[in-house]
N, C-alpha and C positions, 0 to 999 in steps of 0.2 A: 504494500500500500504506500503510495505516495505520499509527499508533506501535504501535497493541495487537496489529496479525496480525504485527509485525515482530518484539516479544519473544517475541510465541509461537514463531514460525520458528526466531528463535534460541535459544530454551532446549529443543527438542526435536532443534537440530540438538547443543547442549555435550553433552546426555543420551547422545545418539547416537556421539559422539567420547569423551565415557569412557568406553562400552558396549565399543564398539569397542578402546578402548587395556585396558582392563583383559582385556579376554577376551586381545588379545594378548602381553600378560605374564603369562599363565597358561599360555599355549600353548608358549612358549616353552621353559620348563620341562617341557614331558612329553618321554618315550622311547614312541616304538612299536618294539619288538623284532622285528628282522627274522623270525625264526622262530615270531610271534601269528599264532593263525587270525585271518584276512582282516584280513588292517593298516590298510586300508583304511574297511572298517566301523568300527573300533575307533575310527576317527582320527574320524568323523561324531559317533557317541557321543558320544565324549570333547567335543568342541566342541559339541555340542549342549547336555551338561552341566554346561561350564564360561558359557556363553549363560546357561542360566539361573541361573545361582547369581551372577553378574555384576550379572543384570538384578536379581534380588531383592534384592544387595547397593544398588544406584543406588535400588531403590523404600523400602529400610529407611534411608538415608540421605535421603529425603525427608519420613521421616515418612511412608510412605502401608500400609507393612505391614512384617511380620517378616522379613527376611530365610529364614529357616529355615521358618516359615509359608510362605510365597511356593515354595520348593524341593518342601516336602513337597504342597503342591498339583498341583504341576505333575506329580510323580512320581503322584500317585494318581489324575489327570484326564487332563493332555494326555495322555500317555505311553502310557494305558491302553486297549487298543482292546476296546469292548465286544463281545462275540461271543453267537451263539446257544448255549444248551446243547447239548451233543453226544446223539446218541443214545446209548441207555444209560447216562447218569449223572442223578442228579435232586440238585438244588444248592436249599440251604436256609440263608438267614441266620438267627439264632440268638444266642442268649445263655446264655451259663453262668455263672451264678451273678454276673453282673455284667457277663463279659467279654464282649462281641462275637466270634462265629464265623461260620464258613460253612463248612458241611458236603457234601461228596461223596458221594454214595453210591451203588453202580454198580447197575440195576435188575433187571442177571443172573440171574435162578435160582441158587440154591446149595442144596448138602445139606446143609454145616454152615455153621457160624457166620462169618461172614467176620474178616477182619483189621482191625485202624485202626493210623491211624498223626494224629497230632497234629504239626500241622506250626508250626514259629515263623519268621516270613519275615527280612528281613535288611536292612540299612539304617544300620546302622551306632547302634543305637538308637534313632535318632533319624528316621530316616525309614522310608519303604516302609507298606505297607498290603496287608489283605485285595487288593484289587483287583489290587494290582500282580502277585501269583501266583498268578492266577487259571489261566491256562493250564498253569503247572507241575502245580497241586495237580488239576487236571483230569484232567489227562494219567498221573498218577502212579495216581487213583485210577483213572483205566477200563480202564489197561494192565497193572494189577494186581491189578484188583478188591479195589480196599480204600478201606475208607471213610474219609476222610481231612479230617479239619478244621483248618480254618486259622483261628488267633487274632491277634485284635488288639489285641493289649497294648498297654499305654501306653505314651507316650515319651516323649524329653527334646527338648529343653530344660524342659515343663512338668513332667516326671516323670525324677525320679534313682531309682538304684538303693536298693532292690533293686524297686521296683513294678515291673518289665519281670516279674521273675524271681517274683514272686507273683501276676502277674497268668497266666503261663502254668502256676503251680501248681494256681490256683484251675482254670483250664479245664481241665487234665491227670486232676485226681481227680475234677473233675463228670463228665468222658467217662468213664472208666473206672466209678464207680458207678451208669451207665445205659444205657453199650453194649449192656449183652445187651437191656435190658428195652425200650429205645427202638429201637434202629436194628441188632439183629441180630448185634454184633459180640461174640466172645470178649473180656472182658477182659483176658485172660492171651496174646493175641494184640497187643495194643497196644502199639507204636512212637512216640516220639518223636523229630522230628528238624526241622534246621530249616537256612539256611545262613547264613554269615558270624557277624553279630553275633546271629542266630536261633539259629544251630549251637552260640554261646557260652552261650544260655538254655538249652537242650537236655541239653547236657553239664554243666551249673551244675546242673541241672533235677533227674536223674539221679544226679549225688551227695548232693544234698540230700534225696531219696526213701529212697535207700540208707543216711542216715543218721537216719531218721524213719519207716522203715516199724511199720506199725501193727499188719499182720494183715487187717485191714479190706478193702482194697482190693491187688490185685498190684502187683508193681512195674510199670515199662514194659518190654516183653521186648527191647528193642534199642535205640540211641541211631543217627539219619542223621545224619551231621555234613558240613554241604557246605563246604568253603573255611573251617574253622572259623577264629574269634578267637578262642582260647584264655590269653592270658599278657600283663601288660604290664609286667614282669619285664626283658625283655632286647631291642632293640628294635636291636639289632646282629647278628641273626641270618641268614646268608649271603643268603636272600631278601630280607630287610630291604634289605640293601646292592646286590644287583642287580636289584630291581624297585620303588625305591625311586620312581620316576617315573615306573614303565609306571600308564595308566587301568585299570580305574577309581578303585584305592585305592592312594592315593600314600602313604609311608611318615608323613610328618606326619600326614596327615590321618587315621590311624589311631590317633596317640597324643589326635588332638584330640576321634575320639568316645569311645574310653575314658572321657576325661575328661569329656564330657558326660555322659556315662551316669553316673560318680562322684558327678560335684559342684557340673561345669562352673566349675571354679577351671582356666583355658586358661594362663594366666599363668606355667606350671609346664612346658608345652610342651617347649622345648626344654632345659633340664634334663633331661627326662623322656629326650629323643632322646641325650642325654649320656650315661646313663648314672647319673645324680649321684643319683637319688631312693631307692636300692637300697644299703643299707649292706653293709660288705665282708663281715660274719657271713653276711649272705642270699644275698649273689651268690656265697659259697663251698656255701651249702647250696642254691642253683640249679643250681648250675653241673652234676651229676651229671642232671639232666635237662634243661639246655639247652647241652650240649656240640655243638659245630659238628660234634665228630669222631663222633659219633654219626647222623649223617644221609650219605645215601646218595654216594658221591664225586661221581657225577654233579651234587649239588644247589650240592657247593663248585667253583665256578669263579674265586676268585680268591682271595688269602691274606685272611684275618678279621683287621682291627684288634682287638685284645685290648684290652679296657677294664681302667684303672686300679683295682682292687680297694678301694685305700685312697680313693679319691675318692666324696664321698658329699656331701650338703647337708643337715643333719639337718630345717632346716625343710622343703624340698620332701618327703621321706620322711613327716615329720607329715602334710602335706597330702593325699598321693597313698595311702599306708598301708594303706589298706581294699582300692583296688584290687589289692593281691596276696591278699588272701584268693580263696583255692578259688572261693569263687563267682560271684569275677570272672574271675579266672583260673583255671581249672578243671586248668592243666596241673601249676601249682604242689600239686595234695590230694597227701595223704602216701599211703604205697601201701598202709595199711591200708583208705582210701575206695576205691582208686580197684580194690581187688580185688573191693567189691561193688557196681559197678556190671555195666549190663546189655553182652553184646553189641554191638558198635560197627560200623559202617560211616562210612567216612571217604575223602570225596573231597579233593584238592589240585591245583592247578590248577600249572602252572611258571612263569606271569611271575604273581604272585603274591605279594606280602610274606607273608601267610599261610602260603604252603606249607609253611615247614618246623614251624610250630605243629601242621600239621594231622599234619606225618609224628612228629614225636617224641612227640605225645600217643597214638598208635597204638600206635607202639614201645613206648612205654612199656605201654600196655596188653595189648598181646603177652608181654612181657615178665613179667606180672604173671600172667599165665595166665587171661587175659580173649580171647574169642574176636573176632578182628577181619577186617576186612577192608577192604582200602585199595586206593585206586583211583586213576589219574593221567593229569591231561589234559597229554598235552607239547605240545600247543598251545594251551592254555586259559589263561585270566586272571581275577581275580576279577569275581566278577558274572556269568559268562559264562554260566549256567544260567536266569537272569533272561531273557536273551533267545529262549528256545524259542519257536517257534511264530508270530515278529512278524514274518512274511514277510522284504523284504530283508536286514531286520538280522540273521535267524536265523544262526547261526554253527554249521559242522559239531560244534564239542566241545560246545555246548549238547545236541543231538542223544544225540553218544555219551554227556556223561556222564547226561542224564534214562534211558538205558537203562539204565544201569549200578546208578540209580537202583533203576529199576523192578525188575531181577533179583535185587537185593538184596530188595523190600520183599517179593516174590515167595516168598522162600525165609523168613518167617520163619513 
């Protein structure tokens, strides 16, 4: 053996042993909760997950690509298994007005005008693509017969807020001012919804219409909110504390795409996770919609550390600041917004940091005398609606909640 086939040996075997040691000090750190549909699936995912983000981390420390580049490839190629069109659906990519779409539209016979629904996918902003919901938004639209497009807004790290949140305005009012004339659908029929950090555009989406309507065009007649991100506000919220490790979305790593989305100032991180960016004026005028005692007993399983009121950082608060406006956090609008928004449906999953965002924003919308309806997977997890359809990995709650979906989009 040669001096040059030896270095090579050896530095793909060092690559290989930090591949291998970081993946498992990552592993190390997760919970699968005995009571998650198929623990086991979850536990492949999750490792498969944490593999790639690993790998991309070892290729962006060589210089040979972006770590986050590298992740969102993998999520919108390997991942994604291409399929034939189903019968009766006819799939069109598309642009509105700038944005990249792809359109469902079921080839059924109808007597009137069909429904749409404007779908925002989920990723935490920063990742996911058209491709990756492809079988959701398939499924949604043939089992529903509504035509159903899926946008691909921009994302961070190259795009901060608000470009997510304008880039599904821009496609939200191009659909709605040529549904009827193009592709047969009622305007006044048209739904927006999307899930996780989608479900955040969705609901962002929707008060922002509601505080900007024209005349011109209707509003959306209903908001899907799947596993929504709603608030980055309180991040001690009983889910928070016991699904703070369950995959796919670990409590940090939820405060770290906020902040991508924001500003991508990370540095703020665990402050953020403290408590400290939130001065004591806000978290008293929080506190009336993100009280622990306010969600369902079943949700509190163990006593809520109470955060110090008087503890604050003024500069973290300068930094982070924007993220509590309404349009990042949608939970936070005042309840003059939030009584003119549309109709809601709202999924939440149980091992889930998310859940109790998804349930108090409901609440609260119940509350307001806004019509809701809310749904619950007690074996579900976030993400888990992503995997419909991907043969072994399919998970029962994936199943029930896309029906639950579908019944929903059915009835508007």
């Amino acid at each position: 053996m040669n001096t040059a086939t030896a270095i090579l040996i050896s530095a793909f075997a060092a690559l290989f042993a930090a591949f291998c040691l970081l993946v498992y000090f990552e592993l190390r750190n997760v919970n699968i909760p005995p009571g998650v549909d198929s623990p086991a699936k979850l536990r492949v995912i999750h490792c498969t997950y944490m593999g790639i983000t690993c790998l991309g981390y070892i290729l962006e420390r060589l210089g040979l690509c972006h770590q986050y580049n590298f992740v969102g490839w993998c999520r919108c190629h390997i991942m994604t298994c291409k399929r034939s069109v189903p019968h009766g659906l006819r799939i069109k990519d598309l642009t509105f007005s700038t944005v990249p779409v792809r359109v469902y539209e079921p080839t059924a016979a109808s007597g009137e005008k069909k429904r749409g629904l404007v779908y925002f996918h989920g990723g935490g902003w920063m990742f996911g693509c058209i491709d990756d919901y492809d079988e959701v938004c398939q499924h949604i639209s043939l089992k529903s017969n509504t035509t159903v497009v899926s946008v691909g807004y921009r994302l961070a790290p190259e795009h901060r807020y608000p470009a997510h949140l304008d880039d599904c305005e821009v496609a939200t009012r191009h659909f709605l001012s040529i549904a009827a004339t193009d592709f047969g659908v009622d305007p006044c029929r048209v739904a927006v919804g999307g899930d996780s950090a989608g479900a955040n555009l969705a609901a962002a989406l929707c008060q922002r219409l509601s505080k900007t309507q024209d005349g011109h065009l209707p509003s959306p007649c209903a908001q899907v909110l799947i596993y929504p991100a709603l608030q980055m506000a309180d991040f001690h919220l009983p889910s928070y504390q016991q699904n703070h490790s369950v995959p796919i979305l670990f409590r940090g790593r939820t405060v770290f795409y906020f902040l991508q989305y924001l500003n991508g100032n990370t540095s703020v991180s665990q402050q953020i996770l403290e408590g400290r960016h939130v001065p004591a004026e806000l978290k008293l005028r929080y506190k009336k919609w993100l009280d622990p005692n306010s969600l369902p007993p079943q949700f509190i399983k163990q006593a809520r550390c109470q955060q110090d009121l008087s503890s604050h950082d003024a500069d973290v608060y300068h930094i982070v600041k924007q993220g509590l406006d309404p349009e990042i956090s949608p939970l936070l609008a005042e309840d003059d917004v939030l009584r003119l928004v549309p109709p809601a449906f709202v999924l939440t999953c149980e091992f889930d940091v998310l859940r109790d965002d998804g349930f108090l924003y409901q609440k609260r919308l119940r509350d307001l005398g806004v019509d809701v309806t809310w749904e619950h997977l007690p074996e579900g997890f976030h993400g888990v609606i992503s995997f419909f359809n991907q043969g072994w990995l399919t998970f029962q709650s994936s199943q029930r909640g896309l029906d639950s979906i579908v019944r929903y989009v059915k009835s508007l």
